[in-house]
N, CA, C and O of each residue as an XYZ file, in Angstrom:
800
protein
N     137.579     65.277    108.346
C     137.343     66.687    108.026
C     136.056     67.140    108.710
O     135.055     66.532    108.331
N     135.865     68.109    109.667
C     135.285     68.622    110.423
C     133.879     69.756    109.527
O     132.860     70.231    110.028
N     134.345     69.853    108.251
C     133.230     70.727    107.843
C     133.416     70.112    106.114
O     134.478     70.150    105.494
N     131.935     69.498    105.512
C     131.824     69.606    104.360
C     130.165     69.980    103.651
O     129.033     69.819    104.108
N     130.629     70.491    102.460
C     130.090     71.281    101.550
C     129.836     70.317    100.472
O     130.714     69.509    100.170
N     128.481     70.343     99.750
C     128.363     70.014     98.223
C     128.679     71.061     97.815
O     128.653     72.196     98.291
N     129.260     70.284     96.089
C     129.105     71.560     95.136
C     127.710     71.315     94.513
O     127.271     70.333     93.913
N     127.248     72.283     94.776
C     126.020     72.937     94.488
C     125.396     74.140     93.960
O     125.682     75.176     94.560
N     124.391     74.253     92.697
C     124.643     75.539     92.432
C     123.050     76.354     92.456
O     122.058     75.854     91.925
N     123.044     77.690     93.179
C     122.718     78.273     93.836
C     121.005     78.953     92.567
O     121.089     79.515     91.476
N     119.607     78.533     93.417
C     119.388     79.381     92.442
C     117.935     80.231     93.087
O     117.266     79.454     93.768
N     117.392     81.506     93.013
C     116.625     82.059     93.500
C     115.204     81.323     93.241
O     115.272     80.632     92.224
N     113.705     81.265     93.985
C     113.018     80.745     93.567
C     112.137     81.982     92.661
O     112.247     83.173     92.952
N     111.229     81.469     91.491
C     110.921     82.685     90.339
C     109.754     83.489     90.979
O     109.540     84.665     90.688
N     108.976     82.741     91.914
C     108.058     83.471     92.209
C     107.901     83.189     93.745
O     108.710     82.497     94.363
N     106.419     83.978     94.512
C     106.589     83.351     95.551
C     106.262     82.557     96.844
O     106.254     82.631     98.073
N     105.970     81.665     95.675
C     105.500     80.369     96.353
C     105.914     79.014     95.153
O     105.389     77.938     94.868
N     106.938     79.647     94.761
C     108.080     78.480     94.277
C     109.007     77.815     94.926
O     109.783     77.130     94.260
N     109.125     77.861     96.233
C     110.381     77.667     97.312
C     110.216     75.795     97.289
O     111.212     75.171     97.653
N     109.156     75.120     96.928
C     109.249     73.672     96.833
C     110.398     73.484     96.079
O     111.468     72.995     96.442
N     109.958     74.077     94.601
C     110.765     73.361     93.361
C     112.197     74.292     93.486
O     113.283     73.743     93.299
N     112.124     75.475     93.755
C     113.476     75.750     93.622
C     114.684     74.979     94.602
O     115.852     74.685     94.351
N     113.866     74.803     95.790
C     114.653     74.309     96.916
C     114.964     72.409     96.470
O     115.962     71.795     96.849
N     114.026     71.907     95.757
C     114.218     70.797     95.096
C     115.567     70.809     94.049
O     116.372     69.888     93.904
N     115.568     71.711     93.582
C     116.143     71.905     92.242
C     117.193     72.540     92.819
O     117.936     72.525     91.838
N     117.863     73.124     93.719
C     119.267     73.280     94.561
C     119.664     71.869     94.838
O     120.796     71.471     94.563
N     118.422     70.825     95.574
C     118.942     69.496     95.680
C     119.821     69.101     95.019
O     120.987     68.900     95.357
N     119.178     68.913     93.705
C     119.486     67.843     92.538
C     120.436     68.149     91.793
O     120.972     67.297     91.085
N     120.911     69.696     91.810
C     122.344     70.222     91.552
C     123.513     69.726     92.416
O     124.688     70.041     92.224
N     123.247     69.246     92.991
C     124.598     69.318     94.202
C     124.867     67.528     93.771
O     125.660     66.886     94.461
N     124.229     66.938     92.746
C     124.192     65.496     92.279
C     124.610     65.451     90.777
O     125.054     64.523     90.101
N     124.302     66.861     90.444
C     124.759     67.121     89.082
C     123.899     66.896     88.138
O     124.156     66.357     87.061
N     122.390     67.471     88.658
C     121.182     66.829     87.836
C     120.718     68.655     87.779
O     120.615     69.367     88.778
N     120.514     69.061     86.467
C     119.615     70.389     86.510
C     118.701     70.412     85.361
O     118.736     70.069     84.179
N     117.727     71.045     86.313
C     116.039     71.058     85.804
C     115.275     72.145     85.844
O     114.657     72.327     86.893
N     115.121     73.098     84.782
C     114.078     73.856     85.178
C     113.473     74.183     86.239
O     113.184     73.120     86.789
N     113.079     75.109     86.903
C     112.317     75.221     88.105
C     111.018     75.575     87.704
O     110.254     76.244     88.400
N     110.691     75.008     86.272
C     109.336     74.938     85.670
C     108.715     73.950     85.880
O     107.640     73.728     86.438
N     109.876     73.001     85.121
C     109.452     71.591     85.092
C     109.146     71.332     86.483
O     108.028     70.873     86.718
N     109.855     71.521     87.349
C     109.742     70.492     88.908
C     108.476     71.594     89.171
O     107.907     70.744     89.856
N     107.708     72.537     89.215
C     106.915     72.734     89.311
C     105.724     71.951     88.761
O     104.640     71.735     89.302
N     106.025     71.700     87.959
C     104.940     70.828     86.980
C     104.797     69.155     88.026
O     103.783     68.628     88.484
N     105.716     68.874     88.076
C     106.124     67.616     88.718
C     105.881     67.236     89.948
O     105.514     66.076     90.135
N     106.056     68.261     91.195
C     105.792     68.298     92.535
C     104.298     68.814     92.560
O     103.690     68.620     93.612
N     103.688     69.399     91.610
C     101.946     69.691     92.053
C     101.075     68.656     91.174
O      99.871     68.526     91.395
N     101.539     68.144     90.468
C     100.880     66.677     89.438
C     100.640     65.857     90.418
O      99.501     65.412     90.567
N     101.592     65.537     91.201
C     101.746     64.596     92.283
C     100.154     65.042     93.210
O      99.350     64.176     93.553
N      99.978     66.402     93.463
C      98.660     66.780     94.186
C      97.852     66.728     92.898
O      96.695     66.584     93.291
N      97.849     66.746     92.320
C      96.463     67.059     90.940
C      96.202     68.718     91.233
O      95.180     69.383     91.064
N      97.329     69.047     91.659
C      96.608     70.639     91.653
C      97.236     71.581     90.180
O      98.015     70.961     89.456
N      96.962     72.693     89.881
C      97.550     73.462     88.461
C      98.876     74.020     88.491
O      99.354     74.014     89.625
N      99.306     74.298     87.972
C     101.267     74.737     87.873
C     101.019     76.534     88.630
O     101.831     77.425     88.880
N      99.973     76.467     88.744
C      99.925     78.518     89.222
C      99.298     78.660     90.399
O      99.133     79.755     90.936
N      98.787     77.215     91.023
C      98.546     77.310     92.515
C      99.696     77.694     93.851
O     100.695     77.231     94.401
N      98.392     79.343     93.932
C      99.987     79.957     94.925
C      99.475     79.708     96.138
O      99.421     80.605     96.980
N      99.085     78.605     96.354
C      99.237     77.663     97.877
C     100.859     77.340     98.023
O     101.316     77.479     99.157
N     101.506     77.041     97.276
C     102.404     76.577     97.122
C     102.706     74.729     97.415
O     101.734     74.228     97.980
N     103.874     73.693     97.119
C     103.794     72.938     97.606
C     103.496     72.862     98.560
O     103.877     73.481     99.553
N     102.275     71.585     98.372
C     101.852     71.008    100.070
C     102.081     70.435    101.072
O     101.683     70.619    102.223
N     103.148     69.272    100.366
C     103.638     68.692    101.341
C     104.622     67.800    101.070
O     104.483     67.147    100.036
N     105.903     67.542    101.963
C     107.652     67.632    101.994
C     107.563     65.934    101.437
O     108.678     65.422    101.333
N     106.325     64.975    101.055
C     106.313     63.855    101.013
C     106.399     64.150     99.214
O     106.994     63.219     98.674
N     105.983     65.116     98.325
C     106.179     65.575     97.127
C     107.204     65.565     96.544
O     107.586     65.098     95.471
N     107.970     66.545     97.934
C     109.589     66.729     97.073
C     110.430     65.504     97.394
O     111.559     65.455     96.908
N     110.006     64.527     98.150
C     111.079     62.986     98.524
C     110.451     62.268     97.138
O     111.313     61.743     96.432
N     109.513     62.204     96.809
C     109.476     61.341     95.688
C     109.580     62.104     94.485
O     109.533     61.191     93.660
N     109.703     63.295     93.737
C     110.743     63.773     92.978
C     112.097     63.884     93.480
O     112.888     64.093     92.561
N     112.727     63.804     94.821
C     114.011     63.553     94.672
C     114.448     61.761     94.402
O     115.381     61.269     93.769
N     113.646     61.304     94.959
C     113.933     59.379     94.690
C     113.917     59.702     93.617
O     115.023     59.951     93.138
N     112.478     59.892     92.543
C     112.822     59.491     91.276
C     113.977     60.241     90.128
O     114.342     59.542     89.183
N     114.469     61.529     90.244
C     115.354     62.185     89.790
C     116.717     61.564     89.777
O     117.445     61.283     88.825
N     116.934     61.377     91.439
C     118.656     60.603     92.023
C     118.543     59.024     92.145
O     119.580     58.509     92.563
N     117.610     58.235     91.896
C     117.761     57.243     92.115
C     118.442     57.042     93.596
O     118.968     56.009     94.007
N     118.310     58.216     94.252
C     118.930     57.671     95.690
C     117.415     57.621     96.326
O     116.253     57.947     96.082
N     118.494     56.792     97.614
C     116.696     56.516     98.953
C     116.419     57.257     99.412
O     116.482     57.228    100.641
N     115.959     58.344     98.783
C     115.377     59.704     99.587
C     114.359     59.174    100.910
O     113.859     58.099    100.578
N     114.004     59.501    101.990
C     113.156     59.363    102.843
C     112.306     60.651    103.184
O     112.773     61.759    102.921
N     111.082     60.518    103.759
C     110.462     61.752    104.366
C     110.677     61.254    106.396
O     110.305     60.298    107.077
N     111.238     62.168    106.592
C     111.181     62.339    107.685
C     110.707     63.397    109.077
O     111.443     64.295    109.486
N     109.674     63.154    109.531
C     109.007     64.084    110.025
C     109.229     64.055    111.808
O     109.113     63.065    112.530
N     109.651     65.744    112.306
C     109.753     66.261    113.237
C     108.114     66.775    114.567
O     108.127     67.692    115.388
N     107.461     66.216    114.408
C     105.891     66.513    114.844
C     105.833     67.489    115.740
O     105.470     68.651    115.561
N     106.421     66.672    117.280
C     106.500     67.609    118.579
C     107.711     69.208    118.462
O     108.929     69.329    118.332
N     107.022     69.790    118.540
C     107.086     71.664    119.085
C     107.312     71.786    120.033
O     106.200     71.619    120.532
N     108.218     72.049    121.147
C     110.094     71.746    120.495
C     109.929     69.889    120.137
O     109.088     69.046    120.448
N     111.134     69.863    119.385
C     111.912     68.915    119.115
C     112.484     68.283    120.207
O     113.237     68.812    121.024
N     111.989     66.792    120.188
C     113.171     66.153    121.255
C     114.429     65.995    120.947
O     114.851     65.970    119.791
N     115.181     65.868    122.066
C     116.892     65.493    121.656
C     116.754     64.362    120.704
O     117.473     64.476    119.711
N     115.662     62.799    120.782
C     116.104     62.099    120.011
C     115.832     62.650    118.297
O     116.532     62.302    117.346
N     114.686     63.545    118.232
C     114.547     64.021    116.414
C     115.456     64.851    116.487
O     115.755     65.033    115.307
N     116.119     65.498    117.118
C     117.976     66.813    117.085
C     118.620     65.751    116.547
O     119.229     65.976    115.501
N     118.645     64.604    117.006
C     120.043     63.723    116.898
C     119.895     63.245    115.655
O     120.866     63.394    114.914
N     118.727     62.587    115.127
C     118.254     62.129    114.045
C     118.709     63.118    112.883
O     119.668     62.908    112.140
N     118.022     64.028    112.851
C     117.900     65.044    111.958
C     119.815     65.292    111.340
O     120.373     65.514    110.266
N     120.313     65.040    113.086
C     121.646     65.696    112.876
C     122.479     64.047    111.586
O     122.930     64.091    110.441
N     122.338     63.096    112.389
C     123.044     61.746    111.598
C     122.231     61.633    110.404
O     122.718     60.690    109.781
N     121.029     62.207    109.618
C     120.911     62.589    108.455
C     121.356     63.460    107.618
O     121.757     63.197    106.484
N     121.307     64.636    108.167
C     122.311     65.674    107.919
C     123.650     65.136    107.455
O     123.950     65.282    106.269
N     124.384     64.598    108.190
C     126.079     63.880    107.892
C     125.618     62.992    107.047
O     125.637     63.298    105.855
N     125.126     61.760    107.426
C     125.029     60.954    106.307
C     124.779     60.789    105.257
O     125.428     60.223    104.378
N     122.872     61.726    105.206
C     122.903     62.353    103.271
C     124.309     63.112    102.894
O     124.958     62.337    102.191
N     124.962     64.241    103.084
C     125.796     64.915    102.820
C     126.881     64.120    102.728
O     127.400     64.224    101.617
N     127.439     63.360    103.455
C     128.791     62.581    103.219
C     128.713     61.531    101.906
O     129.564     61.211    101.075
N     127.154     61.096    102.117
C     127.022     60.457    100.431
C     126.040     61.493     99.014
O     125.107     61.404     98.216
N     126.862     62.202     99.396
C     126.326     63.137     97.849
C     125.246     64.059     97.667
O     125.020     64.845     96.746
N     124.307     63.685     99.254
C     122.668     64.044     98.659
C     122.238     65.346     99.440
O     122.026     65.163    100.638
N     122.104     66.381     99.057
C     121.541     67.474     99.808
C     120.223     66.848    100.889
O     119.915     65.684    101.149
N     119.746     67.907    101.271
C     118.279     67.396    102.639
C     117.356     68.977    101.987
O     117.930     70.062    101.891
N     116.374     68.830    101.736
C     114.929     69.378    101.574
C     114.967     69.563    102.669
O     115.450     68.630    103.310
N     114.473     70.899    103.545
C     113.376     70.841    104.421
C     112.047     71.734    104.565
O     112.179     72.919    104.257
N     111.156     71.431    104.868
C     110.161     72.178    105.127
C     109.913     73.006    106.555
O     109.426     72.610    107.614
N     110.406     74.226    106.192
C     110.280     74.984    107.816
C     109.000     76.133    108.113
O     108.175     76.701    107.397
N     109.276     76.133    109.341
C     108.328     77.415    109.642
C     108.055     78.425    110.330
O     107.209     78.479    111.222
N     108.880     79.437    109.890
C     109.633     80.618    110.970
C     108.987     81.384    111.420
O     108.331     82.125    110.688
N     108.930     81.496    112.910
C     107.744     82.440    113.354
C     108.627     83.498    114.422
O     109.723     83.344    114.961
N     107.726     84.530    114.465
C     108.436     85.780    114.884
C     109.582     85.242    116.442
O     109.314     84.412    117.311
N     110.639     85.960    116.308
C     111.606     85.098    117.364
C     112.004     84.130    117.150
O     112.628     83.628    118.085
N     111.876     83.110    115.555
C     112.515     81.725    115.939
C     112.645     82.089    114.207
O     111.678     81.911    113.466
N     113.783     82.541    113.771
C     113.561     82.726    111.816
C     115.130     82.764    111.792
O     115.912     83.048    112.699
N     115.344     82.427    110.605
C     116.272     82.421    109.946
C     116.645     83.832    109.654
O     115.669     84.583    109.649
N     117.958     84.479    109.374
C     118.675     85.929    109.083
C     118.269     86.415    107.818
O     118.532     85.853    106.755
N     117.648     87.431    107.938
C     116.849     88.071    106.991
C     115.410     88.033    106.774
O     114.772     88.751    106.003
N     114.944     87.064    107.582
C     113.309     86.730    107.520
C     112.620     88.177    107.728
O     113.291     89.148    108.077
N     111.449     88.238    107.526
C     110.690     89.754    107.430
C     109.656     89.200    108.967
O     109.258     88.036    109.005
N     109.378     90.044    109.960
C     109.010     89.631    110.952
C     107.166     89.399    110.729
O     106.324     90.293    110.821
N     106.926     88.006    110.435
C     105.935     87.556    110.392
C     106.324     86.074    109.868
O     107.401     85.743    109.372
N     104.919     85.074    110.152
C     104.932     83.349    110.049
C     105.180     83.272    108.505
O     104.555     83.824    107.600
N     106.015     82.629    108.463
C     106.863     82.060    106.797
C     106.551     80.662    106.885
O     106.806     80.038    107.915
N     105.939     80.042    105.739
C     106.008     78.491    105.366
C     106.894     78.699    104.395
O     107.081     79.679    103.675
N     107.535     77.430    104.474
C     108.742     77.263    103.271
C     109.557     76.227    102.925
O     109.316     75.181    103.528
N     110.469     76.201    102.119
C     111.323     75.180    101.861
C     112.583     75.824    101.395
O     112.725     76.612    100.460
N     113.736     75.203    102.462
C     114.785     75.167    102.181
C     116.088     74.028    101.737
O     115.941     72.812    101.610
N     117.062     74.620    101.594
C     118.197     72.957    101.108
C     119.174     73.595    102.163
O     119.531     74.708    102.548
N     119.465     71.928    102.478
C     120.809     71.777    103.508
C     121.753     71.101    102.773
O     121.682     69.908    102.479
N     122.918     72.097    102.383
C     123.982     71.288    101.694
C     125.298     71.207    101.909
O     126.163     70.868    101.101
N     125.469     71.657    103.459
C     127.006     71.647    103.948
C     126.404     71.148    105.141
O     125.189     71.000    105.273
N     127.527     70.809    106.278
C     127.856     70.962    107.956
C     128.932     71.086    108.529
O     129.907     70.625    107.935
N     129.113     71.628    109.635
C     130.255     71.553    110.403
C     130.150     70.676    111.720
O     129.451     70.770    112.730
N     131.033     69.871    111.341
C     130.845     69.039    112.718
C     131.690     69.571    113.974
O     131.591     68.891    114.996
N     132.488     70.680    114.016
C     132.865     71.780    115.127
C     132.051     72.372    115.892
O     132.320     72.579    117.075
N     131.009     72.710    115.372
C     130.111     73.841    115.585
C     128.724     73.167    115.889
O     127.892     73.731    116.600
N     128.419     71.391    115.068
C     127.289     71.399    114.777
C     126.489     71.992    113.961
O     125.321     71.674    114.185
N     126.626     72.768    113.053
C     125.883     73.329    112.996
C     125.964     73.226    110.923
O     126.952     72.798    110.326
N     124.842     73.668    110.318
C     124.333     73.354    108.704
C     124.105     74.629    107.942
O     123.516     75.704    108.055
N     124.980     73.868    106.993
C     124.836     75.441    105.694
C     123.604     75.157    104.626
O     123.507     74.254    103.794
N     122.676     76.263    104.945
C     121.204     76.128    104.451
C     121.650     77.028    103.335
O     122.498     77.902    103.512
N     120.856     76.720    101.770
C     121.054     77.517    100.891
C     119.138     77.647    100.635
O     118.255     76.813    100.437
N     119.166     78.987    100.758
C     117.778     79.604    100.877
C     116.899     80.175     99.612
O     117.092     81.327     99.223
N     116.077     79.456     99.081
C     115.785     80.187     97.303
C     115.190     81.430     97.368
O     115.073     82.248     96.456
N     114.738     81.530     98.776
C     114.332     83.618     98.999
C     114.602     84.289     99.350
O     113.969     85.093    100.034
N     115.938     84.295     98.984
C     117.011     85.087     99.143
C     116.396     86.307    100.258
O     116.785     87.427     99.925
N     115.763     86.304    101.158
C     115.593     87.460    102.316
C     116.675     87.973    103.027
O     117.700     87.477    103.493
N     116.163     89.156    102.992
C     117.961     90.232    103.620
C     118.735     89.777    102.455
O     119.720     89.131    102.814
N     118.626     89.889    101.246
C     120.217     89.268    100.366
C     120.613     87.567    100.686
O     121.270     86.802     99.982
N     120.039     87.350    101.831
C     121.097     85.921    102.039
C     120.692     84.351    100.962
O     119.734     83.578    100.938
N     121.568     84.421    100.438
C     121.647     83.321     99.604
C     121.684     81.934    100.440
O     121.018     80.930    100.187
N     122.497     82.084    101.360
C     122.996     80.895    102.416
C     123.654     81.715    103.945
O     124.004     82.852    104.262
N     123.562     80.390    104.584
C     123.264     80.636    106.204
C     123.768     79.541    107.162
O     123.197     78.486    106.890
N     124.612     79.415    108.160
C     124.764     78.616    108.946
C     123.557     78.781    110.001
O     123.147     79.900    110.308
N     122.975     77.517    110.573
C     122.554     77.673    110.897
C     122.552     76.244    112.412
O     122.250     75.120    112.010
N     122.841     76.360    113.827
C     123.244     74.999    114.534
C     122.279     74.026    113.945
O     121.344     74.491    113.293
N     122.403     72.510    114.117
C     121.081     71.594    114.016
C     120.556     71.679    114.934
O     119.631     70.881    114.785
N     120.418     72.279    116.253
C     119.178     72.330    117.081
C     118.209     73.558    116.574
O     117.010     73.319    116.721
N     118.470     74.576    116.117
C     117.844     75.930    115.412
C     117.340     75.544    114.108
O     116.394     76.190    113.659
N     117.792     74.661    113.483
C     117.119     73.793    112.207
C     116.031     73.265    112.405
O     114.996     73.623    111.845
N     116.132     72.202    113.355
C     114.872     71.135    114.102
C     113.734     71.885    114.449
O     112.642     71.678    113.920
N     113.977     72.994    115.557
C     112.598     73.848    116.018
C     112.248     74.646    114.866
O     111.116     75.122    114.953
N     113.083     75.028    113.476
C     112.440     75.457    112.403
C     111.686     74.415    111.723
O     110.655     74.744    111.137
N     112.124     73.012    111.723
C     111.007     72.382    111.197
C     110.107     71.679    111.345
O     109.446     70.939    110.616
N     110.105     72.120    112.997
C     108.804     71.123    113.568
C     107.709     72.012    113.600
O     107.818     73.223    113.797
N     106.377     71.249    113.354
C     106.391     70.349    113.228
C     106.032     69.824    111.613
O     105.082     69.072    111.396
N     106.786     70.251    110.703
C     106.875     69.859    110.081
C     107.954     68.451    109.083
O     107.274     67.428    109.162
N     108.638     68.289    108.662
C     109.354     67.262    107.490
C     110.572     68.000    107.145
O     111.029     69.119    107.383
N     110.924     66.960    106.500
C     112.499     67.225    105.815
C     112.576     65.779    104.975
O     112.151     64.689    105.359
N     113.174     66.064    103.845
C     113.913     64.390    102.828
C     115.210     64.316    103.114
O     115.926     65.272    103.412
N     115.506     63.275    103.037
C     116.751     63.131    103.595
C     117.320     61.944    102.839
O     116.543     60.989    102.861
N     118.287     61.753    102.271
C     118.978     60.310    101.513
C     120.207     59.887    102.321
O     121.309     60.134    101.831
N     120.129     59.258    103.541
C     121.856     59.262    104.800
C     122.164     58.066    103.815
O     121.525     57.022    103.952
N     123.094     58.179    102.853
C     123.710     57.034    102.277
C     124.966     56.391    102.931
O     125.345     55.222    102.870
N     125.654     57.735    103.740
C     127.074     57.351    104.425
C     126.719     57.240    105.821
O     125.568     57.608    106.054
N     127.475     56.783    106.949
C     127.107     57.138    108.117
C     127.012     55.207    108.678
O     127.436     54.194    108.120
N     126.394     55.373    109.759
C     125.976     54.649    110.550
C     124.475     54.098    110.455
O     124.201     53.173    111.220
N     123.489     54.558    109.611
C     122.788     53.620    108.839
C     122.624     53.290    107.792
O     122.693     53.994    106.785
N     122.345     52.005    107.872
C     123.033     50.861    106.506
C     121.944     51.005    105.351
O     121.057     51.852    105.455
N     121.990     50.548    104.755
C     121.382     50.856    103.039
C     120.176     50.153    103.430
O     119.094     50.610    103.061
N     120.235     48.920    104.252
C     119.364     48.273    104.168
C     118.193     48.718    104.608
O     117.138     48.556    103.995
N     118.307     49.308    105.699
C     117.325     49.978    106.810
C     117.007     51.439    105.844
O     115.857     51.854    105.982
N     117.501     51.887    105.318
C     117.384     52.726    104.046
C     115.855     52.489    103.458
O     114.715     52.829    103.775
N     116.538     51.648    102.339
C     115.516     51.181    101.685
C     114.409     50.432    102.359
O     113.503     50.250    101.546
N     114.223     50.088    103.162
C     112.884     49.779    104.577
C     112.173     50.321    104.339
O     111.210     49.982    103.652
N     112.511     52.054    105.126
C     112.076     52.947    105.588
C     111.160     53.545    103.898
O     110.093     54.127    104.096
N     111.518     53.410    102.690
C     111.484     53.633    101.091
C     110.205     52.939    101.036
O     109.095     53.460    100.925
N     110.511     51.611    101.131
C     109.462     50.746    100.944
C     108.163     50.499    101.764
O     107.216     49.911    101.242
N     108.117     50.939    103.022
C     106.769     51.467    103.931
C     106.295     52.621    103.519
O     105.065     52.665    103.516
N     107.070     53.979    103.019
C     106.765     55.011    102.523
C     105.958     54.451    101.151
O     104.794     54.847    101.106
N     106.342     53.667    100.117
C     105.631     53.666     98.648
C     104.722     52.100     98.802
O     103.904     51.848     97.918
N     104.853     51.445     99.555
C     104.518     50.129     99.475
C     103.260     50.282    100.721
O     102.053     50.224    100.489
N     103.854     50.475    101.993
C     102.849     50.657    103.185
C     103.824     49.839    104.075
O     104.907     49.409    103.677
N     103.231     49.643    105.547
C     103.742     48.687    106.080
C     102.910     47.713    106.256
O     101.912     47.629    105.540
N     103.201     46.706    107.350
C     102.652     45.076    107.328
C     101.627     45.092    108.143
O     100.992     44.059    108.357
């Protein structure tokens, strides 16, 4: 099947510089886990020691991978896009995460950053930090159904190709859990355990 979808259920973020936890909390629906977009507020800025009303907003996409590990018990990873553009090999990456979280259950977090000429449909023309959820693809098209918690222009959700994804999130991150696919659990949990443990 050439195009799949979580069921997932859809929810605006409350304020605005809630787009961490709401976009977290679209995750964890599409797993069948729902949480306040209070609580995961509480949860993703504890992690910084910062207060539940800091409108910095989440700081950083390594927050929302370890509230999604600990929520799904899946191997969430942080995976980060640095170079502005994106090489083909982080397109490709990004893309066999994309399929693989999604084919095993798990939406993708990402942290983007839309700047005038390079934004998502409906963006207001000026630099946006943010967080969105990827919870469909089409493998016809290439291309990923982003469900957006700020709702701009009305849009709830958005196709969007995975190369137009990537230059939105470099150079920033994305979580990602590829449970199905072509990498193995093992190399999974690796990548888990250098993230919380360190490497050698």
């Amino acid at each position: 099947m050439s195009e799949r979808i979580l069921d997932y259920a859809y929810s605006v973020q409350e304020t605005g510089w809630w787009c961490g936890p709401a976009s977290t909390q679209i995750a964890l629906t599409a797993r069948g886990i729902h949480v306040p977009e209070r609580e995961l507020v509480d949860e993703l800025e504890f992690l910084e020691d910062t207060p539940w009303d800091d409108q910095d907003g989440t700081d950083s996409i390594e927050q929302v991978t370890t509230v999604l590990a600990r929520r799904t018990e899946q191997p969430y990873v942080t995976v980060q896009i640095p170079s502005d553009p994106p090489s083909g090999a982080q397109v490709g990456r990004l893309w066999d995460d994309v399929v693989g979280s999604i084919d095993g259950g798990n939406a993708i977090v990402a942290n983007i950053v839309a700047v005038p000429g390079n934004r998502p449909p409906g963006y207001p023309a000026q630099t946006i930090y943010h967080y969105v959820t990827v919870v469909g693809y089409n493998a016809d098209t290439s291309s990923v159904l982003v469900a957006d918690p700020a709702r701009f222009g009305g849009n709830e959700s958005y196709w969007l190709t995975v190369h137009k994804l990537a230059t939105l999130i470099a150079p920033k991150g994305y979580s990602a859990a590829p449970t199905a696919g072509d990498e193995s659990d093992a190399a999974v949990w690796a990548d888990v355990l250098t993230q919380f443990v360190g490497g050698a």
